[in-house]
C-alpha positions, 0 to 999 in steps of 0.5 A: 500500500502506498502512503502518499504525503500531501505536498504541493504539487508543481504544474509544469505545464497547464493545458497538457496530457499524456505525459510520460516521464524517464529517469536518464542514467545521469539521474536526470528526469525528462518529460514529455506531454502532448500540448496544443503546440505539439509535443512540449519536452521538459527537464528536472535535475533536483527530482522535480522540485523545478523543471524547465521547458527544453524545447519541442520534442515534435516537429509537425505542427501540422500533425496531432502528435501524441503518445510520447515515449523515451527510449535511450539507447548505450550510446548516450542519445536519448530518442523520443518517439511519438505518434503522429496523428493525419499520417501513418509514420514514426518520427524518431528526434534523437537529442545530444545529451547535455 
């Protein structure tokens, strides 16, 4: 059974849905939720006490993208995937570790 503690809650984002969360192997957290914009990817380094918005993680305005997913693979390159809503296509957007 858990026993959540009642502690105030950060909005990262308003307006968002979906989101998927990965803890990198630096320890890092990052975020990604379906927005009106797209996909919207965010980042933690103190275990989500801050987050800052580090950028789009889709690329198709023209598309409703959804389902983020994160993938990191031994080479350091972390992969975000989602589903691209309009088109039967996969986008992969690999992001240089920082």
């Amino acid at each position: 059974m858990f026993n959540w503690k009642a502690v105030p809650q950060t909005v990262i984002r308003s307006h968002a849905g979906s989101p998927r969360v990965y803890r990198m192997r630096n320890g890092t957290l990052i975020a990604a939720a379906e927005t009106r914009e797209g996909i919207r990817v965010f980042s933690t380094e103190d275990d989500g006490r801050t987050w800052h918005d580090a950028g789009p993680g889709s690329f198709t305005p023209e598309l409703s993208c959804a389902n983020p997913e994160f993938f990191e693979p031994e080479d350091g390159v972390v992969l975000l995937a989602h589903r691209a809503i309009g088109k039967r296509e996969l986008y992969l957007h690999p992001r240089e570790r920082q």
